[in-house]
C-alpha angles and dihedrals in degrees: 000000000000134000103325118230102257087057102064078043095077106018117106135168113287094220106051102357104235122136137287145246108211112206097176098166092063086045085251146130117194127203102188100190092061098035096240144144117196109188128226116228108201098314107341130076122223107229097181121131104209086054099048119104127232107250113248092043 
């Protein structure tokens, strides 16, 4: 099924609340200004911090 539209819609980086790069098919969302990647488990994306991962790892 996937993240719904709406859903994208509203959703921002938790850090510094940019926008997001969804990259559903690798299970991941990306915040480029913070370097960050924020994974997605089944449906629902983990937008915790402390769990993201640094981009280029």
């Amino acid at each position: 099924m996937g993240l719904s539209n709406e859903l994208k819609e509203i959703l921002a980086c938790p850090k510094c609340k940019g926008s997001l790069e969804f990259l559903e098919d690798r299970g991941e969302i990306h915040c480029k200004a913070c370097r960050l990647a924020y994974r997605i488990e089944g449906d629902l994306p983990v937008m915790l911090i402390d769990e993201a991962r640094p981009l280029g790892e």
